[in-house]
N, C-alpha and C positions, 0 to 999 in steps of 0.2 A: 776365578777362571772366567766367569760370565764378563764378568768386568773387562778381564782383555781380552776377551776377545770385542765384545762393544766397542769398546777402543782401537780397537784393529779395523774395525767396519768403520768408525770413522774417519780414520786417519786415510784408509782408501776414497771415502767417498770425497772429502775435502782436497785431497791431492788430487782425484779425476776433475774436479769441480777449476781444479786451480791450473792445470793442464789444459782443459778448454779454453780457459779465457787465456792463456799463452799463447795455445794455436790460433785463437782468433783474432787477437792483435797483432801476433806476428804477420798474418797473411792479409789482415786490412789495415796497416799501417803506411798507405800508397794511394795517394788521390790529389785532388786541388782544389787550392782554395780559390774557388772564385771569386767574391771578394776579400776585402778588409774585414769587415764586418764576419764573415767565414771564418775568418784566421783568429779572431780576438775569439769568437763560441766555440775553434776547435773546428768547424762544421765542413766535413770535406765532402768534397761530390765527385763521380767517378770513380768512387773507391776499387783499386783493381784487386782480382784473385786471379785463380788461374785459369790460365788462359789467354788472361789479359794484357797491355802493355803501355808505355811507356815513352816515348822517345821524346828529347829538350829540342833537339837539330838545333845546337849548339855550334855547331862546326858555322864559321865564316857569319855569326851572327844571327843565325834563322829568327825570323821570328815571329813564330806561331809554335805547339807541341803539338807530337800527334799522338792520338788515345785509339789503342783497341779495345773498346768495350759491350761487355755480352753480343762479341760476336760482330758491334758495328765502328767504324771509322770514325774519327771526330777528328777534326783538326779547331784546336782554340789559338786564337793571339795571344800572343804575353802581352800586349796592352791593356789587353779587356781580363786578362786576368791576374788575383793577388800573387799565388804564389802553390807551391805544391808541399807534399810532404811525403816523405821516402826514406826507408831504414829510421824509422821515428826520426827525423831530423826534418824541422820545417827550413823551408827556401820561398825566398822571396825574389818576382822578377821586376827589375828596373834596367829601363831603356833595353830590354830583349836579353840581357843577363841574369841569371839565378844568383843570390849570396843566399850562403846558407845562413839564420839567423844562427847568432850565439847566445845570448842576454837583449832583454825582453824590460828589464828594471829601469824605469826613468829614460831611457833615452836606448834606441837600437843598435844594436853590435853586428856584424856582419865578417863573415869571412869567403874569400873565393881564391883557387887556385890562379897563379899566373905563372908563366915562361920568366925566367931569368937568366942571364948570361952568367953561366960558370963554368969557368975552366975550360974544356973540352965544347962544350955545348950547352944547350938549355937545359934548363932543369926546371919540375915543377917546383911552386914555392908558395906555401900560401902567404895571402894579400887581406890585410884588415881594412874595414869598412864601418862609418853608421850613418847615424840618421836622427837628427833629431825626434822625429815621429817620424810616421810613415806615409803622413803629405809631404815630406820634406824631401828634397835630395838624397841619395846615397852618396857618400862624399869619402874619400881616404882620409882613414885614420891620421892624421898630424896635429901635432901641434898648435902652428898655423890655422888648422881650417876646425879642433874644437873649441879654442879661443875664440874667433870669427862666429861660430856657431851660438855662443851661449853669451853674447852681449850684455844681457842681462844680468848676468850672473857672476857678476868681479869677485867675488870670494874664489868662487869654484876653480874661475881662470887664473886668478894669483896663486891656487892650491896646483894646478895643474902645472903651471909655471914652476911652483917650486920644487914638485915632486917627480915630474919627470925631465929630463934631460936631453930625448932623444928620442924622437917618432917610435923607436922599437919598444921604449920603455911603456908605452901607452898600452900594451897588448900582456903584462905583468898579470900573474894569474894567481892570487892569494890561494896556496892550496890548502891551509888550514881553514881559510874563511868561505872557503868555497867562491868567491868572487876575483873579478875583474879589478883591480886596484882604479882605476878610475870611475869605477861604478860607485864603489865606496865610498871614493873621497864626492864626486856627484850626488850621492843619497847621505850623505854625513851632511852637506852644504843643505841638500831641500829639509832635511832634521831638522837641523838651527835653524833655519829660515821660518821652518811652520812654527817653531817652539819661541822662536821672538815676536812673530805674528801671534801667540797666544796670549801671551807677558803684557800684550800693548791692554 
């Protein structure tokens, strides 16, 4: 009896313990990454709770966010800064737009809403994106422009070549493997590459 209840007492105190840190991530998962260097340590500044706020001014290109925080104003550049993080999902801004990052592995993924003509009218639709690194362009997902991209890398581009067919096919989401089918065949390529680099 002593025993469960002890166990009772623990089981409470680890589940309060596990609850706190839920309600604390949940309510500081919203800030910005100032720089680069910010976003690779995770290290956000302005982190908001309540009270606080938020706005991209998005609309017609703006480009600066504006922050209410503990109470005061801030308006920052999207030039001068990396990128932010919201509903646990980091975003990065180029040329005064947010992609929200997808995959981080070998080379950046990116996705962002756009307008499409269908049917009746627009429609939202999302739009893929990456980035060699993060000194690099943001450039649309194609074909064309990750051939163009990866010069270097003729294995990679004759795998891409032969495995996908068709810009849409690049955006192929292995759900067993957890990955981006292009990411794969990209880190299958830097594999053999390090592994023939060891052989020499």
């Amino acid at each position: 009896m002593k025993n469960s209840i002890k166990m009772l007492i623990a089981f409470v105190v680890i589940s309060l313990q596990i609850s706190t840190l839920y309600a604390y991530d949940k309510t500081n998962n919203t800030g910005v990454y100032l720089t680069e260097q910010d976003y690779k340590a995770g290290k956000l500044s302005y982190i908001l709770s309540n009270g606080d706020s938020m706005h991209l001014n998005d609309f017609l290109g703006g480009n600066h966010i504006s922050i209410r925080y503990q109470g005061k104003k801030i308006k920052l550049s999207k030039k001068q800064v990396f990128g932010y993080r919201q509903d646990n999902q980091d975003f990065r801004f180029y040329q005064n737009q947010a992609y929200r990052v997808l995959d981080t592995a070998g080379f950046l993924l990116y996705t962002r809403d756009g307008l499409e003509q269908q049917g009746k009218g627009p429609k939202a639709v999302a739009k893929y994106f990456y980035s060699v690194n993060t000194q690099e362009p943001v450039l649309n997902l194609t074909l064309q422009n990750v051939i163009q991209s990866f010069p270097a890398d003729s294995d990679f581009c004759y795998s891409v070549q032969n495995n996908f067919h068709q810009d849409a096919d690049l955006m192929i989401f292995d759900r067993v493997n957890r990955q981006y089918e292009i990411k794969h065949l990209y880190l299958g390529h830097k594999h053999n590459l390090n592994n023939q680099h060891a052989a020499i």
